[in-house]
C-alpha positions in Angstrom: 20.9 -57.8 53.7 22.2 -56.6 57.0 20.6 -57.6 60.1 19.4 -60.4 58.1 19.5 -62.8 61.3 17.5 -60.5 63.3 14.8 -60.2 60.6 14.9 -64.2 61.1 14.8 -63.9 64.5 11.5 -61.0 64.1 9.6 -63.2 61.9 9.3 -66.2 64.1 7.9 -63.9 66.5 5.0 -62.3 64.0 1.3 -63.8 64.3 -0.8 -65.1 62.2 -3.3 -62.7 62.3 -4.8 -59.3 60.9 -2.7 -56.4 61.7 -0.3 -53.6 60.2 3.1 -54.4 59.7 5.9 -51.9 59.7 9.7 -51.9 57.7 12.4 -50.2 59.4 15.8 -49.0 57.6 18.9 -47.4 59.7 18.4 -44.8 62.7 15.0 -46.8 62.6 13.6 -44.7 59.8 10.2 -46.2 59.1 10.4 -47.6 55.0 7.0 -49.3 54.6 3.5 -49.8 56.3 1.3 -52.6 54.9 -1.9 -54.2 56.5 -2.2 -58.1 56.2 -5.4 -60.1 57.2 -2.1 -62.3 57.8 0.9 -60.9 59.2 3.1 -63.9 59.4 2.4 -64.9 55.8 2.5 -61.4 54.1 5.5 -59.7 55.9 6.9 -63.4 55.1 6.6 -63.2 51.8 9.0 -60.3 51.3 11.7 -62.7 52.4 11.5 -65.6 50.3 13.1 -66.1 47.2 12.1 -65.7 43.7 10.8 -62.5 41.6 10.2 -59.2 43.2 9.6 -56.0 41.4 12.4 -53.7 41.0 10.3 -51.5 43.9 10.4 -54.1 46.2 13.6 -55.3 45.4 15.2 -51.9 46.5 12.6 -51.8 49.6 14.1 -55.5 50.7 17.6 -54.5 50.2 17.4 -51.1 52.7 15.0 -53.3 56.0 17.0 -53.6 59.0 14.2 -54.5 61.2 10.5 -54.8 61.7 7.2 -54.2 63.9 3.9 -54.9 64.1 0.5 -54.0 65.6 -2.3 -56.7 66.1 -5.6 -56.2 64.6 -9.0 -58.0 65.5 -10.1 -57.9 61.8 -8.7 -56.6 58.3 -11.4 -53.9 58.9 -9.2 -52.4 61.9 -5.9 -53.0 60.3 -7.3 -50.5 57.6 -7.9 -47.9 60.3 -4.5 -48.2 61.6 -2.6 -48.6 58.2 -4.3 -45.1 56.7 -3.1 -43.4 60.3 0.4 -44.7 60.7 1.3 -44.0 57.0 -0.3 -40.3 57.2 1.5 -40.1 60.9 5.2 -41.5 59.5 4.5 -40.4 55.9 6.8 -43.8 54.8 9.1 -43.8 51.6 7.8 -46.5 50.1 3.9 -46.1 50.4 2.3 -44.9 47.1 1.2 -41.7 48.4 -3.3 -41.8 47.6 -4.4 -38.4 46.1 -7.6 -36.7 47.7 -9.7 -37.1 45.3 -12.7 -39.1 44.7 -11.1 -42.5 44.3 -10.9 -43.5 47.7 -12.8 -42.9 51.2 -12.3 -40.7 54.1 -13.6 -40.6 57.2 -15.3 -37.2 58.3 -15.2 -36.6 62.5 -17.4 -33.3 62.3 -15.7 -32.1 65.1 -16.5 -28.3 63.9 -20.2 -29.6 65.1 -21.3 -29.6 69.3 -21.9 -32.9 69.1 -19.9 -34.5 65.9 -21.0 -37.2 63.8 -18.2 -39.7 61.9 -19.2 -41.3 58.7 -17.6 -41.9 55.1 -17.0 -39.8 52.5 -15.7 -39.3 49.5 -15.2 -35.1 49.4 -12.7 -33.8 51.9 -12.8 -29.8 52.3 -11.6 -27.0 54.6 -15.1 -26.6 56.8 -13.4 -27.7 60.2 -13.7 -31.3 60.1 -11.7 -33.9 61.0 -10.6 -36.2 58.2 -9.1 -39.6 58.1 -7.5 -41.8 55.2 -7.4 -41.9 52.4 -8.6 -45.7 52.5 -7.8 -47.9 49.9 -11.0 -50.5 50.5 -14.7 -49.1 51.1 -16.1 -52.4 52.4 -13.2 -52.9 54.4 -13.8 -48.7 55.8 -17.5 -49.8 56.1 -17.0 -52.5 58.4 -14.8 -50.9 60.9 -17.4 -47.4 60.4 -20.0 -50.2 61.9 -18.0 -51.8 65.2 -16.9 -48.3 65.8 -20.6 -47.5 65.9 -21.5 -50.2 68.1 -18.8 -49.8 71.1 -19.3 -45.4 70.8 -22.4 -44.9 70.1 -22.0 -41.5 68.4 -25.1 -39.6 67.2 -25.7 -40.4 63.2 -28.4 -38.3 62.7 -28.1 -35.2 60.2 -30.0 -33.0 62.5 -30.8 -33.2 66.3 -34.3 -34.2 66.8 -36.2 -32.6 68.9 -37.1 -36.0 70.7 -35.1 -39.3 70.9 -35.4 -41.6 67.8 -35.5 -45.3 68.1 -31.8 -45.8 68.2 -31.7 -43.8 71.2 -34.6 -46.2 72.7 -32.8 -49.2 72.3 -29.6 -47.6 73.5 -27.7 -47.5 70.1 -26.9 -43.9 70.5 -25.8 -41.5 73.5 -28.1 -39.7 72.3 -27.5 -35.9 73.1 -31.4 -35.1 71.9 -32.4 -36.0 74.9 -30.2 -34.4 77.1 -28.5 -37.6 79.0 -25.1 -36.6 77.9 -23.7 -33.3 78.2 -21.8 -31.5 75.8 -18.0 -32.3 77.9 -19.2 -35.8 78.3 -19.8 -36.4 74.7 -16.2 -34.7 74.0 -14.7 -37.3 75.8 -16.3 -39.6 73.6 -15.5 -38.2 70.5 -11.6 -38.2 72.0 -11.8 -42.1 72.6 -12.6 -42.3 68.9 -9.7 -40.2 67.8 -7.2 -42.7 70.0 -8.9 -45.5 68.5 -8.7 -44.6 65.2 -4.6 -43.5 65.8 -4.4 -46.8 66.9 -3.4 -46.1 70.6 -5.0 -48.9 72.6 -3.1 -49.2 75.5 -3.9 -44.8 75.9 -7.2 -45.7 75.4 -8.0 -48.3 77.7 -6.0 -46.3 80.5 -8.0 -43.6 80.1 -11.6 -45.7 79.9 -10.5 -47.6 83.2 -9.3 -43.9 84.8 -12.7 -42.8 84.0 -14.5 -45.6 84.9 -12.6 -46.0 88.5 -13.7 -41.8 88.6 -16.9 -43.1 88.1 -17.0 -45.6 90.7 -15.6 -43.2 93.6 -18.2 -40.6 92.9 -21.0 -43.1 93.3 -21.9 -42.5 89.3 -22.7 -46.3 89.1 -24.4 -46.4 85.5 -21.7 -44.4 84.1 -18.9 -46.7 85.2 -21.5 -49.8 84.1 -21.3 -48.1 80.6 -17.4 -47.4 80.6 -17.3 -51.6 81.8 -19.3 -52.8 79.1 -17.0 -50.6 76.6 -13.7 -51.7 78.1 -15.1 -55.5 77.5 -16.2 -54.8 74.2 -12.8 -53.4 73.1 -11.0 -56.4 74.8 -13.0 -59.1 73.2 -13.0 -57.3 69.7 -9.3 -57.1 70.4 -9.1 -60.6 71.2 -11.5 -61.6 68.1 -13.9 -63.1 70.9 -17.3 -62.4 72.1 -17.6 -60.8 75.4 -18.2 -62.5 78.2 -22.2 -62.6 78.9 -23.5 -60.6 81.4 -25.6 -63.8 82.5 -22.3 -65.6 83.4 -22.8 -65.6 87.1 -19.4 -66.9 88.1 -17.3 -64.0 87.0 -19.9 -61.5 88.0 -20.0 -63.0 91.7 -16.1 -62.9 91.3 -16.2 -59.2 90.6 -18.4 -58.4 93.1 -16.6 -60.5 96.1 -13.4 -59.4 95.4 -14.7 -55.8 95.0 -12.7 -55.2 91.7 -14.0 -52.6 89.3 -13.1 -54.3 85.7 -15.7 -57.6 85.0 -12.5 -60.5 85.4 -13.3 -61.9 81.4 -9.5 -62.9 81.5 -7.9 -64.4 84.2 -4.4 -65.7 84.0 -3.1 -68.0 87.0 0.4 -69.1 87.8 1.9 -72.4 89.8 5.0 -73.3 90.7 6.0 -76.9 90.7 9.3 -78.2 92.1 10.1 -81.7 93.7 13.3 -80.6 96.5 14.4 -78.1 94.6 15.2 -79.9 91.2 13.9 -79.6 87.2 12.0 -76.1 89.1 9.3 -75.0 86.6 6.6 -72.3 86.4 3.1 -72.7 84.6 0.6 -70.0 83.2 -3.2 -70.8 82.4 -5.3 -68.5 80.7 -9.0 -68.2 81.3 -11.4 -66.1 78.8 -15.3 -65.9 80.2 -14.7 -69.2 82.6 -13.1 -71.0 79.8 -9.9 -72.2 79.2 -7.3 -70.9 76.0 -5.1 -73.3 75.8 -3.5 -71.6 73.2 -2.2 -69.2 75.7 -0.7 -71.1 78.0 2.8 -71.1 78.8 5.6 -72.8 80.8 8.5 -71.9 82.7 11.2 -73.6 82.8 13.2 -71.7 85.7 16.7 -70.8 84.9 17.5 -67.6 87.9 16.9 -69.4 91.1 18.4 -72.6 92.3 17.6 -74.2 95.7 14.1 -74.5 96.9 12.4 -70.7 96.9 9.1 -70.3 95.8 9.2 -66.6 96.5 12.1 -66.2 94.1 10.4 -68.4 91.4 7.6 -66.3 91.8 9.2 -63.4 90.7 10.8 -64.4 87.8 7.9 -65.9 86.1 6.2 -62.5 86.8 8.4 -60.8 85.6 9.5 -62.9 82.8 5.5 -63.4 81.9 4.9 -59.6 81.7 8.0 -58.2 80.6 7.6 -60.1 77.0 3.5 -59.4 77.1 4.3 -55.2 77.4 7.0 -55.4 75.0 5.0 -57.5 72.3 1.9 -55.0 72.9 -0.4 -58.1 73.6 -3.3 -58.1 75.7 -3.2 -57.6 79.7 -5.6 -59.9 82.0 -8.1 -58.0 84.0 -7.1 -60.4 87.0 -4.0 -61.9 87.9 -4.0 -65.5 90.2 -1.7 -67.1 92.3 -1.4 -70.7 93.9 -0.5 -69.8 97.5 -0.8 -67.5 100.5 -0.3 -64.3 101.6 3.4 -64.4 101.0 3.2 -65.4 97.5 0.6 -62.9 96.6 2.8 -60.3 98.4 6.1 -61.1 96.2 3.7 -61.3 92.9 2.4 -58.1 93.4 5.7 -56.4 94.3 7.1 -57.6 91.6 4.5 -56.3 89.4 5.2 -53.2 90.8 8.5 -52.9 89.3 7.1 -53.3 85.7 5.7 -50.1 84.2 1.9 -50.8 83.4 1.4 -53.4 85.6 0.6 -51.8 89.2 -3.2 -51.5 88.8 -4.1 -54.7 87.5 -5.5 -56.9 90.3 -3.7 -60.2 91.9 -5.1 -62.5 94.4 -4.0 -66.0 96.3 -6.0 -69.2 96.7 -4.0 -70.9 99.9 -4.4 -75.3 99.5 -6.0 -77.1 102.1 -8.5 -74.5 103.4 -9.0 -72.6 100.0 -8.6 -69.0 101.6 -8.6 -66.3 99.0 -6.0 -64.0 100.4 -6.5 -59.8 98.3 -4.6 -56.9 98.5 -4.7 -54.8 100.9 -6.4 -57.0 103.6 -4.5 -58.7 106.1 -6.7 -61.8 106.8 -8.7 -64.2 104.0 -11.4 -63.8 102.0 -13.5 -67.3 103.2 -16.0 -68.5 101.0 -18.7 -70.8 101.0 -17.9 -74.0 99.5 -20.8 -73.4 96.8 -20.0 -70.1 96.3 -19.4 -70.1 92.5 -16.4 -67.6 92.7 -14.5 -69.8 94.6 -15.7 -72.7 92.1 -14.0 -70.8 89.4 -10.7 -69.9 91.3 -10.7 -73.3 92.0 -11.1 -74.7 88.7 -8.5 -72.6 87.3 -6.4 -72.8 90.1 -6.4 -76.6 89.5 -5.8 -76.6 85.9 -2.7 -74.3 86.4 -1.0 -77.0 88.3 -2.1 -79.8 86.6 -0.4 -77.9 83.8 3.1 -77.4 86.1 2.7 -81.3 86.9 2.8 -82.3 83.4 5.2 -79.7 82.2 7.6 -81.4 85.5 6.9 -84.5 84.6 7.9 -83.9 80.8 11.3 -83.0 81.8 11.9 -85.4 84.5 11.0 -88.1 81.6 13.2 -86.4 79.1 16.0 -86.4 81.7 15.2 -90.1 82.2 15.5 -91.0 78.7 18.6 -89.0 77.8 20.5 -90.3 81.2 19.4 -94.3 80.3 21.3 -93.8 76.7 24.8 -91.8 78.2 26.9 -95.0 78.4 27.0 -95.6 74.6 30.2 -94.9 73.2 29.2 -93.1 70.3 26.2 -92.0 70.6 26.1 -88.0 71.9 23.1 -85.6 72.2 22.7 -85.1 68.6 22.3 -89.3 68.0 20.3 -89.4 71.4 17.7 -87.2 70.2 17.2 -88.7 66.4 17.2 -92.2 68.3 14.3 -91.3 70.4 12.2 -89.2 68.4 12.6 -91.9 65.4 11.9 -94.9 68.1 9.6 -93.0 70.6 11.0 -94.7 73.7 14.2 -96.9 75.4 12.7 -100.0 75.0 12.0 -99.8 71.3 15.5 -99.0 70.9 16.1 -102.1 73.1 14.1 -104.2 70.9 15.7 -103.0 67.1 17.8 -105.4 66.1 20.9 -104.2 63.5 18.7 -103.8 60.4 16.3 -101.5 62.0 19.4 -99.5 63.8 20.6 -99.2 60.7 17.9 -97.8 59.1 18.0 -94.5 61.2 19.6 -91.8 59.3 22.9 -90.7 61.2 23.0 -94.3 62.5 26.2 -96.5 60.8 26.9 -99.9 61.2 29.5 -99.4 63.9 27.3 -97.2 65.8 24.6 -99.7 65.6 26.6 -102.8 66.7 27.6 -100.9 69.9 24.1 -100.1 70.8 23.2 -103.4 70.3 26.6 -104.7 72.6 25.1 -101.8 74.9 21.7 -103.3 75.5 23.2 -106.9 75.3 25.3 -106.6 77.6 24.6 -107.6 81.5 24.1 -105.0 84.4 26.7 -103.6 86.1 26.9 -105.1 90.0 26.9 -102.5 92.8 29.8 -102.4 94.6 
């Protein structure tokens, strides 16, 4: 298949998660749409060998390459499966009939303030339709988070007062006049992005709103747009949203004057010893708690010499160059171990990627734990109990403990490498398969022949002249 390497290279890179996976054949022409509650196993499975039907078969033979969009469930892969394939009208997607079989949903935008639900009947009366859907309980679930972030009316009729939904704030609801009939249109067009898919529109145009808000003093309308933007995130992120009890990230909000509650935080160290095995850590923070999963190291391959600035900049823009282009989740707060000068080169760098301007960076300085902010030339001091500086400090910490280890991985794995180089013989390829089958030098040391020999790749001659190596007395100085 051509560009079979690529697709290789592609599939490494898929998660194994929900999403919506998409087949590309030349000029980029989009073959095939799928949704997978697993995208690395599903889109996987196309690959491997053995029977395929003759459908398939002729799908396999024309992809070229591949994409993907994340979902938070199976239930939102559905609504983004039923759109893209309707949007890109695929070759190879059985085309579903409008008929009873399977569900739509209705936007009753042809109402002033429009309802969405399922149905089963679509018809020419002005409505909005989406799908078809191939699972009800699947359509069903996503109808209900939908529900929960929007808050759309559901009601057949207006009533003439607010129901209980609208009591225990469920609904927008327009009955009782505390939304207005542009207000509400702007909800109903945060649906339609969501159910096309577009997150990333979406999002921009919840946080443009809700920094609208904020400069016109409408405090409870920016609260509202908040609490939807966090919702989104953590339903995006298959997490729960950080609690609005959580007083450490709410006193961080509110020192550092930021609009967006901080839920993820990512922090960054740099970690270099003269100059030499130079590496750059990430930590990720979700509601004051560590993801380790997310973490990621730097090994730095641009700058040479000792420049933290420099190394600065390419972890930025290494870190955020890959997170845009694989459409993953942005932090709402970015954190840097240094001062003034390090937050300054961070955030110009940031500058230069598209998407990454607004998104907030501050500095924790050591020694006198200053909190330096855009914008302001001096430092933000805290109090020593203040629990936002407990929290920068705690992930501050953890980001360089994290740059240690990382440091002292490499400077170990130089060690090893170096103390094995005089063994005629024995090249990187035999260096690695001695150490990863003895786990250390001095258990190689200690083998004697039998135990050398036992290592696959290992012969007898090899093994007598690692055991001459080892034998054999130190070399004097001079």
């Amino acid at each position: 298949m051509g560009g079979e390497m690529g697709i290789e290279k592609r599939l490494g890179k898929v998660p194994n998660s929900a999403g919506v996976y998409l087949f590309f054949g030349e000029d980029k022409k989009v073959l095939y749409i799928g949704k997978a509650s697993n995208l690395r196993k599903r889109v996987s499975s196309y690959f491997r060998k053995g029977y395929h039907p003759p459908r398939i078969k002729a799908l396999i033979s024309q992809i070229k390459d591949l994409d993907y969009i994340p979902a938070a469930s199976s239930a939102e892969a559905l609504i983004y499966e039923a759109g893209l394939i309707k949007e890109k009208k695929p070759k190879y997607n059985v085309e579903l009939k409008d008929d009873k079989s399977y569900p739509f949903l209705k936007l009753t935008v042809n109402e002033t303030f429009p309802r969405l639900f399922i149905t089963r009947v679509k018809k020419d009366d002005g409505a909005v339709y989406y799908g078809p859907y191939t699972s009800t309980k699947l359509l069903r679930k996503a109808l209900s988070v939908i529900n929960d972030i929007f808050l759309l009316r559901s009601c057949r009729n207006l009533p003439k007062k607010a129901c209980l939904k609208a009591q225990i704030k469920q609904c927008v609801a327009p009955c009782s006049g505390s939304i207005t009939e542009g207000e509400y249109k702007k909800v109903v067009d945060e649906i339609e992005l969501f159910l096309k898919g577009r997150k990333t529109d979406l999002l921009n145009k919840l946080s443009e709103d809700m920094r609208d808000a904020s400069k016109m003093a409408e405090y409870e309308k920016a609260i509202t747009l908040r609490d939807k933007i966090e919702a989104l995130s953590a339903m995006w992120k298959g997490r729960k949203p950080p609690s609005p009890l959580d007083k450490e990230i709410s006193h961080l909000r509110d020192v550092l004057g930021i609009a967006v509650m901080p839920a993820r935080i990512e922090a960054f160290d740099i970690s270099d010893i003269h100059g030499k095995e130079a590496v750059g850590s990430m930590v990720s923070f979700f509601s004051g708690k560590p993801q380790k999963d997310e973490y990621r190291r730097f090994k730095i391959k641009n700058i040479s010499g000792i420049d933290d600035y420099g190394m600065i900049r390419e972890v930025m823009r290494r870190r955020y160059t890959r997170l845009l282009k694989e459409r993953e989740w942005l932090p709402d707060l970015i954190l840097i171990d240094g001062g003034k000068g390090h937050l300054n080169v961070a955030k110009d760098e940031l500058r230069r990627i598209e998407g990454m301007a607004k998104i907030p960076v501050i500095s924790i300085a050591k020694h006198k734990e200053y909190i330096y902010t855009e914008g302001n030339t001096g430092p933000l001091i805290l109090q020593r109990r203040s629990p936002a500086l407990k929290l920068i400090m705690r992930i501050r910490d953890e980001a360089h403990r994290f740059a240690i280890s990382y440091h002292k991985y490499l400077r170990g794995k130089q060690l090893l490498r170096s103390l094995l180089d005089g063994i005629e013989g024995v090249g990187e390829k035999r260096k690695k398969i001695l150490i990863n089958h003895f786990g250390c030098v001095e258990h190689i040391k200690k083998a004697d022949g039998d135990q050398l020999r036992s290592v696959k790749g290992i012969d007898d001659k090899t093994a007598k002249k690692i055991l001459r190596y080892f034998s054999a007395p130190p070399a004097k100085n001079g």
